[in-house]
GUDO-288997 format. One record per atom (N, C-alpha, C): z negated, x negated, y. Coordinates in pm, whole numbers, plus 50000, padded with zeros to 5 digits. Layout:
<zz:Z; xx:X; yy:Y>
...
% end
This chain:
<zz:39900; xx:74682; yy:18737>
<zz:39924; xx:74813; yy:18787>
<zz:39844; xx:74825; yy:18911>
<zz:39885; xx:74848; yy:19004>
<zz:39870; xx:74868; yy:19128>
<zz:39747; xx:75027; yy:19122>
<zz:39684; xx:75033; yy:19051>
<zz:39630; xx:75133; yy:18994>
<zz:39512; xx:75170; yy:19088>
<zz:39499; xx:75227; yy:19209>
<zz:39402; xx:75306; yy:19292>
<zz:39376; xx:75466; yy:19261>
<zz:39262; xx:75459; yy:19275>
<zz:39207; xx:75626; yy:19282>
<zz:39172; xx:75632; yy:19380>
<zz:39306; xx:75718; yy:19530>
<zz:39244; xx:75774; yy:19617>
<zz:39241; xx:75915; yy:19621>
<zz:39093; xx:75972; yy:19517>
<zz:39140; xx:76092; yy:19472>
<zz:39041; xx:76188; yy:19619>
<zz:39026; xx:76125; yy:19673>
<zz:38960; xx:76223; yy:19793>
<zz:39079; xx:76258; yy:19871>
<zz:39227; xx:76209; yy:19800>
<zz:39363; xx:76286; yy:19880>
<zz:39458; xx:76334; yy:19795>
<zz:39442; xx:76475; yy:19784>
<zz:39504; xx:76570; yy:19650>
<zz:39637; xx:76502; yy:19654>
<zz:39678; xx:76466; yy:19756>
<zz:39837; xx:76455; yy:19725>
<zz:39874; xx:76279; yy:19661>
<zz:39783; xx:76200; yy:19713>
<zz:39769; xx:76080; yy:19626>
<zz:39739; xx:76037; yy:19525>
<zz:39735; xx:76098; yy:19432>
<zz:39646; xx:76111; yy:19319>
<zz:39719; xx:76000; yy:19253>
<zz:39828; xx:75977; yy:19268>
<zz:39832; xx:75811; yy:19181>
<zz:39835; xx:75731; yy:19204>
<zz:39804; xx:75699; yy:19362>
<zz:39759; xx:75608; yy:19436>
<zz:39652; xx:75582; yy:19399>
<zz:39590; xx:75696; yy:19360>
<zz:39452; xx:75647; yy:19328>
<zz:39414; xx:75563; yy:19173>
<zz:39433; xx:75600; yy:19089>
<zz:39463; xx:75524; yy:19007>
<zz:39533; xx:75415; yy:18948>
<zz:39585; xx:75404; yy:19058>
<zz:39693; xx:75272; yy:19029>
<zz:39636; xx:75138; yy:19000>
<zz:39751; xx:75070; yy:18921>
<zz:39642; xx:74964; yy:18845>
<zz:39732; xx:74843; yy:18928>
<zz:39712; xx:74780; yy:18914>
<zz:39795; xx:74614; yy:18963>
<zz:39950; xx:74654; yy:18985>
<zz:39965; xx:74579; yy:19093>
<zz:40093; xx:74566; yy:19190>
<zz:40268; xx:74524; yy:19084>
<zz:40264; xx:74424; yy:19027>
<zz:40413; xx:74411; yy:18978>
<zz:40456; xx:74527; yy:18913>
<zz:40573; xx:74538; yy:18926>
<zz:40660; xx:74608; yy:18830>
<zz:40622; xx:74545; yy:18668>
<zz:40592; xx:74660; yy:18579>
<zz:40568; xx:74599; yy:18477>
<zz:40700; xx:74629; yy:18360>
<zz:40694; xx:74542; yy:18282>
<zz:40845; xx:74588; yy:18199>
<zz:40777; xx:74633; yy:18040>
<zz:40889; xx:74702; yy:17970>
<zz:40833; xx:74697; yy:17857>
<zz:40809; xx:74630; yy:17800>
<zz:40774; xx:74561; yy:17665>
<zz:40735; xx:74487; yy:17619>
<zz:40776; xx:74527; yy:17414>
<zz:40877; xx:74515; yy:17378>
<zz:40899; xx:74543; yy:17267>
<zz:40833; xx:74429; yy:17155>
<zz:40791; xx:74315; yy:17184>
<zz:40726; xx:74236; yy:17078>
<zz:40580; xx:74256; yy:17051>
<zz:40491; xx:74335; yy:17138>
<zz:40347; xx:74330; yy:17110>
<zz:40370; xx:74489; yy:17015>
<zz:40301; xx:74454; yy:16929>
<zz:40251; xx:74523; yy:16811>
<zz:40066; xx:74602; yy:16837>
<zz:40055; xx:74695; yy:16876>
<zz:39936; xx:74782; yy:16891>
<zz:39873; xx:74750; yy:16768>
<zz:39714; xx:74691; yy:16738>
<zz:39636; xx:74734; yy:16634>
<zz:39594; xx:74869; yy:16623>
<zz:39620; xx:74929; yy:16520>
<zz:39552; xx:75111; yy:16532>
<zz:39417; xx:75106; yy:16495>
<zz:39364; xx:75132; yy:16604>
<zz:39181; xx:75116; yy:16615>
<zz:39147; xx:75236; yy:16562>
<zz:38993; xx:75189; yy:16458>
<zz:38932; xx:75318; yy:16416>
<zz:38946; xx:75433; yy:16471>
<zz:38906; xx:75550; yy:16419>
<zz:38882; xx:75681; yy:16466>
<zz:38825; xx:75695; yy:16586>
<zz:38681; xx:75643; yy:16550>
<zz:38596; xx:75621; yy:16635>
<zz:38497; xx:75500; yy:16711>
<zz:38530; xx:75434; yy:16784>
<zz:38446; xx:75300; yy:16787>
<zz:38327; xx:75258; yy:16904>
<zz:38287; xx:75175; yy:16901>
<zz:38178; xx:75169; yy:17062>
<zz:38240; xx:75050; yy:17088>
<zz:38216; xx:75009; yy:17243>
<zz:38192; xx:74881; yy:17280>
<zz:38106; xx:74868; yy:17362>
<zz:38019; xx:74756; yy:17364>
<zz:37852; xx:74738; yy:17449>
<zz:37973; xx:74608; yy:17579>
<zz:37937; xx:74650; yy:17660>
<zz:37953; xx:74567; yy:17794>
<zz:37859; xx:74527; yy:17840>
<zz:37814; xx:74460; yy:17835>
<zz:37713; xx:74344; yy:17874>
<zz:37740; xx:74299; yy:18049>
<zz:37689; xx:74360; yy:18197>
<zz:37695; xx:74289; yy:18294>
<zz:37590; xx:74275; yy:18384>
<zz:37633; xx:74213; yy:18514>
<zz:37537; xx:74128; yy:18607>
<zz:37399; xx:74265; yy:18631>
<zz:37470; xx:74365; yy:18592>
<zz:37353; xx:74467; yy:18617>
<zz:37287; xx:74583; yy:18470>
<zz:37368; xx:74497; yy:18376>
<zz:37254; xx:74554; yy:18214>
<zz:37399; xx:74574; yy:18195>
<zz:37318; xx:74673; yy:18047>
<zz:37425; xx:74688; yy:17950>
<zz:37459; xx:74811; yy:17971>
<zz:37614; xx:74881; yy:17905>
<zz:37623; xx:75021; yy:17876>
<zz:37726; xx:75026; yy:17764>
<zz:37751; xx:75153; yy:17723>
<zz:37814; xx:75123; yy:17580>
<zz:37911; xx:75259; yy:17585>
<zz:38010; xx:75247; yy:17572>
<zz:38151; xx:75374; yy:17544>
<zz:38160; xx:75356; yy:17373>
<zz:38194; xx:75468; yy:17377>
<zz:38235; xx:75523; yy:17239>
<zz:38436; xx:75563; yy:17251>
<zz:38478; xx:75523; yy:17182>
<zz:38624; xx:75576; yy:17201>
<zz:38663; xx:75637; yy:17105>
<zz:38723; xx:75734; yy:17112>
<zz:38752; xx:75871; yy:17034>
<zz:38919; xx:75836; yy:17015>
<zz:39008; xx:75782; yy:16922>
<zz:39092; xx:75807; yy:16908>
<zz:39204; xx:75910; yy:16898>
<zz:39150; xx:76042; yy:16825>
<zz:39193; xx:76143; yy:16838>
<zz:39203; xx:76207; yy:17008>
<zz:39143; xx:76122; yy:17131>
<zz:39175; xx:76191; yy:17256>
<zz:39272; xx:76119; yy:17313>
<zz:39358; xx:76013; yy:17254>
<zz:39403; xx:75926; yy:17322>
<zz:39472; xx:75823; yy:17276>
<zz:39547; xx:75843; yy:17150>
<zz:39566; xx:75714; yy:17048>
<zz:39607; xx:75588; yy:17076>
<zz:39709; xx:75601; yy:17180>
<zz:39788; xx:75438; yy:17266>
<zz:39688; xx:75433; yy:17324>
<zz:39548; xx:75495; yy:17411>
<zz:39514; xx:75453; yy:17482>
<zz:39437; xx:75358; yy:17436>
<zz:39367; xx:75429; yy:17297>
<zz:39256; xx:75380; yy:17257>
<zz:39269; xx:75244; yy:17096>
<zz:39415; xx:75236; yy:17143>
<zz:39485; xx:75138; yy:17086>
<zz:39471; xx:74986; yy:17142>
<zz:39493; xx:75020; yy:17264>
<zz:39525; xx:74948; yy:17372>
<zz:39401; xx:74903; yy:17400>
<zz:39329; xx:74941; yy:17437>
<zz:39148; xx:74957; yy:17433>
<zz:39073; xx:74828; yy:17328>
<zz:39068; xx:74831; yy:17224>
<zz:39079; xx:74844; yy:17122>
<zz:39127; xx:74630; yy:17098>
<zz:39264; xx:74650; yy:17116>
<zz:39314; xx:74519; yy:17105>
<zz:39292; xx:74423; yy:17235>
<zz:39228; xx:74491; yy:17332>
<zz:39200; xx:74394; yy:17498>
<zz:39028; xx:74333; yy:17445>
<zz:39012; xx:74445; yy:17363>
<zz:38822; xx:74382; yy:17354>
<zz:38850; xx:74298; yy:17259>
<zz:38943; xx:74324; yy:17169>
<zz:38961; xx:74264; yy:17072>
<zz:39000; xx:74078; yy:17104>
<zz:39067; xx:74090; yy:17207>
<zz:39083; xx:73956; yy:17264>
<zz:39029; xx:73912; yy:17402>
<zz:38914; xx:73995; yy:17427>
<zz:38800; xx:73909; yy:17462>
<zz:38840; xx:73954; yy:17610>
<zz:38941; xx:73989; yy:17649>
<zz:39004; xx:74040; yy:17783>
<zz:38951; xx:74021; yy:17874>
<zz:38810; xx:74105; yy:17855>
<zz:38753; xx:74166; yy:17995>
<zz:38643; xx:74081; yy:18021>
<zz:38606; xx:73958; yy:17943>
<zz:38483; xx:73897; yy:17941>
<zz:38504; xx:73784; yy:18134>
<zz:38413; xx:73827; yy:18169>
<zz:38397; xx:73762; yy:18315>
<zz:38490; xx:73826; yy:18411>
<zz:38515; xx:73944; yy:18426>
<zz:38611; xx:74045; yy:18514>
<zz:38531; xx:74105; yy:18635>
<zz:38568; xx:74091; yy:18679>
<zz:38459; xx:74183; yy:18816>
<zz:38490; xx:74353; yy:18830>
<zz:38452; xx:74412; yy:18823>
<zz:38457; xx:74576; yy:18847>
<zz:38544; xx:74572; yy:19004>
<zz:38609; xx:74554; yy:19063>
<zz:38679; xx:74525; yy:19156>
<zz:38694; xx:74666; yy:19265>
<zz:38669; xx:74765; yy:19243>
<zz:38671; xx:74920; yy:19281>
<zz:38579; xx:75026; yy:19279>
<zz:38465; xx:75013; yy:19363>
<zz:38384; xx:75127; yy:19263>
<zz:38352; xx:75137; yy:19377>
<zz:38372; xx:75331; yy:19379>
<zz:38380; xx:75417; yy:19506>
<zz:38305; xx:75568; yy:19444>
<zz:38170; xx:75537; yy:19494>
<zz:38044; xx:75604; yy:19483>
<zz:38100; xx:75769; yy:19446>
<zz:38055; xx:75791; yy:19398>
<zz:38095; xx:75975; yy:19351>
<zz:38258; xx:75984; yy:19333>
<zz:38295; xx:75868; yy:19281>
<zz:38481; xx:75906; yy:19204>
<zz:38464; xx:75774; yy:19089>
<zz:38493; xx:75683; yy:19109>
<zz:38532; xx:75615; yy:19015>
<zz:38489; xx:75481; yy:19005>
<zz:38452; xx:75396; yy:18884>
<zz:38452; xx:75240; yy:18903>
<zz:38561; xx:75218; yy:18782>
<zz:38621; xx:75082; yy:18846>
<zz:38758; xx:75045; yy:18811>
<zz:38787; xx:74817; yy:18747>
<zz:38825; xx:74812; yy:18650>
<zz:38840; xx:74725; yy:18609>
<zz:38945; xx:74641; yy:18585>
<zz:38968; xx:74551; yy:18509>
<zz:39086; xx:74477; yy:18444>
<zz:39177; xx:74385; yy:18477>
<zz:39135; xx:74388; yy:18608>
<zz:39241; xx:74266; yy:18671>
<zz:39189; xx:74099; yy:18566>
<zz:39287; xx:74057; yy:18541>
<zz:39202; xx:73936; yy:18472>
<zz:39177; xx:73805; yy:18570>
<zz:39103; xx:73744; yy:18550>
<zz:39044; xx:73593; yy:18610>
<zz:39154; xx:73492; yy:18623>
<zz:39262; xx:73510; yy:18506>
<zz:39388; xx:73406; yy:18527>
<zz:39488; xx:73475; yy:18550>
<zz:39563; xx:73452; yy:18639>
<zz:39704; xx:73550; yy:18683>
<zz:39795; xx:73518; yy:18570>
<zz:39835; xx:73382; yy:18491>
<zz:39904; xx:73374; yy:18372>
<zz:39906; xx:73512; yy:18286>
<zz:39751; xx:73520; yy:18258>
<zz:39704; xx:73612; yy:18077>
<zz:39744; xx:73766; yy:18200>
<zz:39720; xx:73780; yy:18333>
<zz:39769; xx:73900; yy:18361>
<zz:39866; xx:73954; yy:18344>
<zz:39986; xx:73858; yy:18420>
<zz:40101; xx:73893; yy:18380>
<zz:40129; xx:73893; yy:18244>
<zz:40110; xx:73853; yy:18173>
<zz:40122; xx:73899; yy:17985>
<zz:40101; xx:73990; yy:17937>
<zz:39998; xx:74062; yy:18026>
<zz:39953; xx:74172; yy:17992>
<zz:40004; xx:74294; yy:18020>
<zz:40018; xx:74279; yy:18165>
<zz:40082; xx:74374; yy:18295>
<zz:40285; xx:74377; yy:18216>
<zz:40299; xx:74273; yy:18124>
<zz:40422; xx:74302; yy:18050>
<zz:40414; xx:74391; yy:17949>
<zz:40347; xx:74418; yy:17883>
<zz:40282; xx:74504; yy:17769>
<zz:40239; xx:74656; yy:17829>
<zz:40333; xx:74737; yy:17886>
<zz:40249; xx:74830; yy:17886>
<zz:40277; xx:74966; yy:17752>
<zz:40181; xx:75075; yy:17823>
<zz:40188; xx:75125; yy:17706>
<zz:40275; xx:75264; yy:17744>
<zz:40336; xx:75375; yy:17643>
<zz:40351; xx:75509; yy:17707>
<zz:40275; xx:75594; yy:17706>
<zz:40240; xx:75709; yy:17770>
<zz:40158; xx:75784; yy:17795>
<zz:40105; xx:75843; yy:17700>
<zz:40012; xx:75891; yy:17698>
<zz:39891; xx:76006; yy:17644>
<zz:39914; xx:76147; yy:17623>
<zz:39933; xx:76228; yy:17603>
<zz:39901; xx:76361; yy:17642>
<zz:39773; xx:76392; yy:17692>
<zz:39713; xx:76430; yy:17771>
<zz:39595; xx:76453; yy:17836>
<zz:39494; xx:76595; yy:17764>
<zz:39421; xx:76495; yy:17651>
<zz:39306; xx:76670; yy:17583>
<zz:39222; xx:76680; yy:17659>
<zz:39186; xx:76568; yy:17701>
<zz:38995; xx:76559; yy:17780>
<zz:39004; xx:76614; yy:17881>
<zz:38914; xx:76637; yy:17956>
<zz:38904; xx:76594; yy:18084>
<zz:38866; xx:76490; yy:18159>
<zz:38841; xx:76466; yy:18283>
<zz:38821; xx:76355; yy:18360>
<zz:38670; xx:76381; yy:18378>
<zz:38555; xx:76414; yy:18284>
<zz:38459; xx:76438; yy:18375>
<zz:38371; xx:76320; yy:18367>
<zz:38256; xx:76362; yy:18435>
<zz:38155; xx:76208; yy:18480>
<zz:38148; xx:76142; yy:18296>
<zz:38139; xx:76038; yy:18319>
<zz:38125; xx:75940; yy:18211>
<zz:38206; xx:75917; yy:18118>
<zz:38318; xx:75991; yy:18155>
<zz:38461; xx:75967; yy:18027>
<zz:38522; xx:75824; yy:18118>
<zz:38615; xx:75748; yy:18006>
<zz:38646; xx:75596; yy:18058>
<zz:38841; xx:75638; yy:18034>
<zz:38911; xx:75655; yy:18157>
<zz:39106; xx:75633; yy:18128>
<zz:39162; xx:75521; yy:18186>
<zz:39263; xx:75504; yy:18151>
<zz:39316; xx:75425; yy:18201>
<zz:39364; xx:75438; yy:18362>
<zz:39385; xx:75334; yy:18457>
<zz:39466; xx:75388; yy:18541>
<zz:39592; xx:75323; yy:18500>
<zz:39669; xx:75378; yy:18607>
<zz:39862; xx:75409; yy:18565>
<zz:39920; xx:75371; yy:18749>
<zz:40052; xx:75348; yy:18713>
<zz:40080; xx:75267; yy:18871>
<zz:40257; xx:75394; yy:18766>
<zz:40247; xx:75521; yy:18771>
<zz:40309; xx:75597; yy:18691>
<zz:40313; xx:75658; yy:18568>
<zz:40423; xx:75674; yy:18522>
<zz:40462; xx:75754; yy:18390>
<zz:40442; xx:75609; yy:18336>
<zz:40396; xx:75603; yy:18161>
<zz:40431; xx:75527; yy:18105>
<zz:40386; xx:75364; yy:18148>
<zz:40284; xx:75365; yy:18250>
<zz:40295; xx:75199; yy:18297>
<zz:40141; xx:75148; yy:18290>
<zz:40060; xx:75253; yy:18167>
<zz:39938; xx:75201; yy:18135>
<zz:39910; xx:74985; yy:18062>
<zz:39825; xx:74927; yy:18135>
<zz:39839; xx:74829; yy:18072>
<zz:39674; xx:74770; yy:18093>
<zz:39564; xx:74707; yy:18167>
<zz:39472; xx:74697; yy:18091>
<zz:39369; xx:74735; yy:18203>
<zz:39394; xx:74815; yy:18317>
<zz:39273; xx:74849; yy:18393>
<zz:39205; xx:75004; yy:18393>
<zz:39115; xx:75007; yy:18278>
<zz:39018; xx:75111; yy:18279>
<zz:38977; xx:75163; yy:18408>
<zz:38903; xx:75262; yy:18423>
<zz:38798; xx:75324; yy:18513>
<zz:38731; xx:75436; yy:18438>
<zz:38618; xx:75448; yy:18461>
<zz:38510; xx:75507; yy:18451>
<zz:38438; xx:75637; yy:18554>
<zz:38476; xx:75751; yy:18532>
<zz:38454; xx:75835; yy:18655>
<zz:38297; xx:75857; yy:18632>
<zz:38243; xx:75850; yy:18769>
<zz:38140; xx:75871; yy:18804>
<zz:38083; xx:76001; yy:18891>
<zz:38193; xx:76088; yy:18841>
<zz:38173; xx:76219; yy:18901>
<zz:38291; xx:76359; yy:18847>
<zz:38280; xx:76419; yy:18838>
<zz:38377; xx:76530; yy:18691>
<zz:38523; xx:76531; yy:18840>
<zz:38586; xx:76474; yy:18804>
<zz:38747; xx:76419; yy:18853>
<zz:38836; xx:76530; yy:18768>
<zz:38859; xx:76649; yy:18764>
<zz:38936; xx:76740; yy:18710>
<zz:39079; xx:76725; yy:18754>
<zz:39101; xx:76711; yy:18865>
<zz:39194; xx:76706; yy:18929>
<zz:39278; xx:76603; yy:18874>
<zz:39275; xx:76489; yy:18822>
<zz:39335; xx:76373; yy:18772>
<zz:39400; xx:76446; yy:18596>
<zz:39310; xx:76518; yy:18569>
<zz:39406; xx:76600; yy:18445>
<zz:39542; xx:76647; yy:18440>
<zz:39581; xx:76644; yy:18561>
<zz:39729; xx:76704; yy:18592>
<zz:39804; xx:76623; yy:18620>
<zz:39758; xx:76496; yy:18660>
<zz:39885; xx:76360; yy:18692>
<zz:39827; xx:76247; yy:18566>
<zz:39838; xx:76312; yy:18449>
<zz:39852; xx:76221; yy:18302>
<zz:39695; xx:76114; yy:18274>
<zz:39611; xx:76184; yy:18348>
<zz:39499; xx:76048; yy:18295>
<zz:39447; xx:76103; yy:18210>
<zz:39479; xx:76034; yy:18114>
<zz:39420; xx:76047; yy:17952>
<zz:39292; xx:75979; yy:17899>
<zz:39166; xx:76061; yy:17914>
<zz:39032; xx:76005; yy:17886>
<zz:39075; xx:75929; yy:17742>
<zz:39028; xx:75805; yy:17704>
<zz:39031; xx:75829; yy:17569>
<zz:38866; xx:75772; yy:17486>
<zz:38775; xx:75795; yy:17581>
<zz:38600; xx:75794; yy:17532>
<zz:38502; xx:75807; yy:17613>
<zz:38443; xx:75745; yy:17626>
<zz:38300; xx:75814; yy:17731>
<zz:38198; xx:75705; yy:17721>
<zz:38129; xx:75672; yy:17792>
<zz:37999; xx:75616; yy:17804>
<zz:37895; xx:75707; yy:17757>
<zz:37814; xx:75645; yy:17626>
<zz:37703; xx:75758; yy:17543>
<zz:37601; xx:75650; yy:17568>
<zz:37577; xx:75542; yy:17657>
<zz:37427; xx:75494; yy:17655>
<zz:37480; xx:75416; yy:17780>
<zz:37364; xx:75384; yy:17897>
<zz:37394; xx:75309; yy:18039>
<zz:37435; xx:75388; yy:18115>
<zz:37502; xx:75489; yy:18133>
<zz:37547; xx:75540; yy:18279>
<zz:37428; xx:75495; yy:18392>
<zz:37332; xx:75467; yy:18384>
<zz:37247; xx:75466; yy:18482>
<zz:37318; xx:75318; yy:18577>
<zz:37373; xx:75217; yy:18435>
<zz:37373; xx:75104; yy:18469>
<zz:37519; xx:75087; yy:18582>
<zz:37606; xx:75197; yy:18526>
<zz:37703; xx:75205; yy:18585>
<zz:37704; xx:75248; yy:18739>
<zz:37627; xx:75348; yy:18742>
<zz:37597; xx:75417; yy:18896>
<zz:37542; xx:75288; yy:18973>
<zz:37491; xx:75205; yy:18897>
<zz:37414; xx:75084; yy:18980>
<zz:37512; xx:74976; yy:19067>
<zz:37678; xx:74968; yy:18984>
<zz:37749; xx:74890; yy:19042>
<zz:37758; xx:74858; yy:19178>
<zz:37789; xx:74753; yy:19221>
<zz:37810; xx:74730; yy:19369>
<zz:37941; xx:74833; yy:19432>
<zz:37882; xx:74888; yy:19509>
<zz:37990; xx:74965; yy:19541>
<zz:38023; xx:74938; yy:19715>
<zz:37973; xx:74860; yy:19790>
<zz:37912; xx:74834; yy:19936>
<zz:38074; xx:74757; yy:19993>
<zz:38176; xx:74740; yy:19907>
<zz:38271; xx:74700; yy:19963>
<zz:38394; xx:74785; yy:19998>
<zz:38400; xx:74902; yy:19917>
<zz:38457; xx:75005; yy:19933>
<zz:38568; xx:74994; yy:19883>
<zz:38666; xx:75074; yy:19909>
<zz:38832; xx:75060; yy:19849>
<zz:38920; xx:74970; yy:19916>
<zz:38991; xx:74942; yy:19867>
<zz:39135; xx:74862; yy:19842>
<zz:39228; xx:74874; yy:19958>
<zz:39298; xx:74801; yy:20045>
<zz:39399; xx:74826; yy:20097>
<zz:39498; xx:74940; yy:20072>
<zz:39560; xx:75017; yy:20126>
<zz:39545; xx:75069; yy:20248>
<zz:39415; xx:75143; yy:20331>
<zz:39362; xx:75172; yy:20183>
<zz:39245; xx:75277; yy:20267>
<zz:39125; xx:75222; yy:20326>
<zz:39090; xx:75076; yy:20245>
<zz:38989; xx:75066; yy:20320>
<zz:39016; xx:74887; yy:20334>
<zz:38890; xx:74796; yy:20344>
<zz:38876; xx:74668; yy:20320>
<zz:38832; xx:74611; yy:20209>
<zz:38826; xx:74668; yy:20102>
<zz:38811; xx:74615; yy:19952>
<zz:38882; xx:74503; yy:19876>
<zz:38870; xx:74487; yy:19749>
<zz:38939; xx:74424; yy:19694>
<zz:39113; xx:74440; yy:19680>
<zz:39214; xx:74366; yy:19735>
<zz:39340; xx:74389; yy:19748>
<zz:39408; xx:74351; yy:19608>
<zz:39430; xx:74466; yy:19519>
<zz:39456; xx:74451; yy:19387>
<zz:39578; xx:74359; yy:19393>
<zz:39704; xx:74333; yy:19490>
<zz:39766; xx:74262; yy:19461>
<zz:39732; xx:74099; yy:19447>
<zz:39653; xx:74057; yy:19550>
<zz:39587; xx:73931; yy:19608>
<zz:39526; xx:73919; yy:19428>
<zz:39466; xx:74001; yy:19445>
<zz:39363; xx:74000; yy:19299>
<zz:39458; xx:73921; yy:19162>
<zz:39506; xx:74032; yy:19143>
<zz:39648; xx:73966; yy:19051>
<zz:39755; xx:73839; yy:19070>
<zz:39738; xx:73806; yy:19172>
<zz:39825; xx:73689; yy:19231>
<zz:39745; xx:73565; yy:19225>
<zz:39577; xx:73593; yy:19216>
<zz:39516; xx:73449; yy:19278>
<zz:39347; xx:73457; yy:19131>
<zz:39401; xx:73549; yy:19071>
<zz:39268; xx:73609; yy:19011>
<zz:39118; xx:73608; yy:19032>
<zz:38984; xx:73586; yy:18956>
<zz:38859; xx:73544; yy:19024>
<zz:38855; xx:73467; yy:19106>
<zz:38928; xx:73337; yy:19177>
<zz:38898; xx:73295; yy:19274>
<zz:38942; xx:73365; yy:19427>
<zz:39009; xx:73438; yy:19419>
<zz:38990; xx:73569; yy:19528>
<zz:38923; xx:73647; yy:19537>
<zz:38873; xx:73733; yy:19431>
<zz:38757; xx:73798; yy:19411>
<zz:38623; xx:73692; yy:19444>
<zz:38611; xx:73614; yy:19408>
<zz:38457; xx:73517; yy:19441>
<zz:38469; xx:73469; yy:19574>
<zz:38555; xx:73450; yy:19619>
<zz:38598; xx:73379; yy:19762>
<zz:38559; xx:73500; yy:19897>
<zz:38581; xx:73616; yy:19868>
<zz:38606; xx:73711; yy:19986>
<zz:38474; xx:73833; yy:19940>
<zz:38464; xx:73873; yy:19792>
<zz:38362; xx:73978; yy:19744>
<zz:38240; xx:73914; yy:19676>
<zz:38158; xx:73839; yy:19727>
<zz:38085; xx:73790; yy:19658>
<zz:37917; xx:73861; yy:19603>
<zz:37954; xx:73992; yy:19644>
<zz:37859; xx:74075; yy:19608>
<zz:37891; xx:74150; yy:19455>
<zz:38047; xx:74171; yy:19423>
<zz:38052; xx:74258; yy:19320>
<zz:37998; xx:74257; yy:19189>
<zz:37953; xx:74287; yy:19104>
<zz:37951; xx:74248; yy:18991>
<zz:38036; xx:74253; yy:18890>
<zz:37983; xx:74178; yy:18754>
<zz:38071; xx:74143; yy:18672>
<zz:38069; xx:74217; yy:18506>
<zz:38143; xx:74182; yy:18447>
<zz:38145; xx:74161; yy:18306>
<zz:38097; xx:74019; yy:18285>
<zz:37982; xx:74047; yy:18173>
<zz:37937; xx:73907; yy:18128>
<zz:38021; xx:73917; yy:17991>
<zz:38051; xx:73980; yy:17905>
<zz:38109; xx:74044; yy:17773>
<zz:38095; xx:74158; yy:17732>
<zz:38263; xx:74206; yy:17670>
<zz:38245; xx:74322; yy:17615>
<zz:38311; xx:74309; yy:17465>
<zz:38233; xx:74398; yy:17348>
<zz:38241; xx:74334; yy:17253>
<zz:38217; xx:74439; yy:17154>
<zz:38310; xx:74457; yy:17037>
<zz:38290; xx:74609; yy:16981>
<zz:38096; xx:74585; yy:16873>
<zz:38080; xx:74706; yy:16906>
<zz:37976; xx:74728; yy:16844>
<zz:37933; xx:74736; yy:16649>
<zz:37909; xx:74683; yy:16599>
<zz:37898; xx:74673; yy:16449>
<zz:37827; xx:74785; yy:16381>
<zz:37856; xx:74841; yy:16300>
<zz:37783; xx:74933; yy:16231>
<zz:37667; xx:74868; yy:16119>
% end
């Protein structure tokens, strides 16, 4: 999903969130695990740890979806690819363009939107209606405005935000708007485009649900 947040332009608002570039199709053979009620996952990266809690009841596909990506290890060695100081940091492109496109086939349908977008809740972004598939973001500043074009919080960061504000953010956004990471390039060539051109960003070392 071609999924940008250029939410500093009211009228782009799903530009801004847009997750990776292909057209994604449905996907009638993947089967959703229905994840607890309530669960954590600790993310482990180049700059500490932080830990989301996901609330099923705010978000059920989302936090479905959520849910079965940690579950298969998804996000382990991903670079935060987007993170634009007082709006958002942004994830999910994967390291192998193969397991992307597999993924980017799988999407999910929408949410109804309970939450809001505010600082430390984690949604998906969307490249549209219906075309959620595995790139989170994390707002780093109360994003209200994104409540009205379908972004469905479905948990929050309850330990690390500090760690999050810490991300590299010094490369800025994404084509068109700025010289950042080019989510399509990204998806086409995976971490070795990201390591080749951003070699400041940081990473996911692992993310991994939390045990009671």
């Amino acid at each position: 999903m071609k999924r940008n947040l250029h939410l500093l332009f009211p009228l782009a608002a799903f530009a801004i969130l847009v997750a990776c570039s292909s057209p994604a199709t449905k996907e009638t053979e993947h089967k959703p695990t229905q994840s607890p009620a309530i669960y954590r996952v600790k993310f482990d990266t180049t700059k500490g740890p932080f830990t989301v809690e996901v609330h099923r009841d705010w978000a059920p596909r989302g936090a479905d979806r959520f849910y079965d990506l940690i579950d298969a290890k998804y996000y382990d060695e991903l670079y935060f690819f987007r993170v634009i100081k007082g709006f958002v940091v942004q994830w999910g492109i994967h390291k192998d363009p193969d397991v992307m496109k597999r993924w980017n086939a799988m999407v999910i349908p929408d949410d109804p939107v309970k939450e809001t977008n505010r600082r430390g809740t984690i949604t998906f972004a969307t490249d549209g209606p219906n075309t959620r598939s595995t790139e989170p973001f994390i707002n780093l500043a109360d994003n209200k405005r994104l409540d009205a074009h379908g972004f469905a919080p479905f948990g929050e960061v309850v330990e690390g935000m500090d760690v999050v504000d810490k991300l590299y953010a010094g490369y800025g956004d994404g084509p068109p708007k700025g010289e950042g990471v080019d989510q399509n390039k990204a998806e086409a060539q995976g971490n070795e485009y990201i390591e080749g051109n951003f070699p400041k960003l940081d990473k996911i070392v692992t993310a991994r649900l939390v045990t009671q």
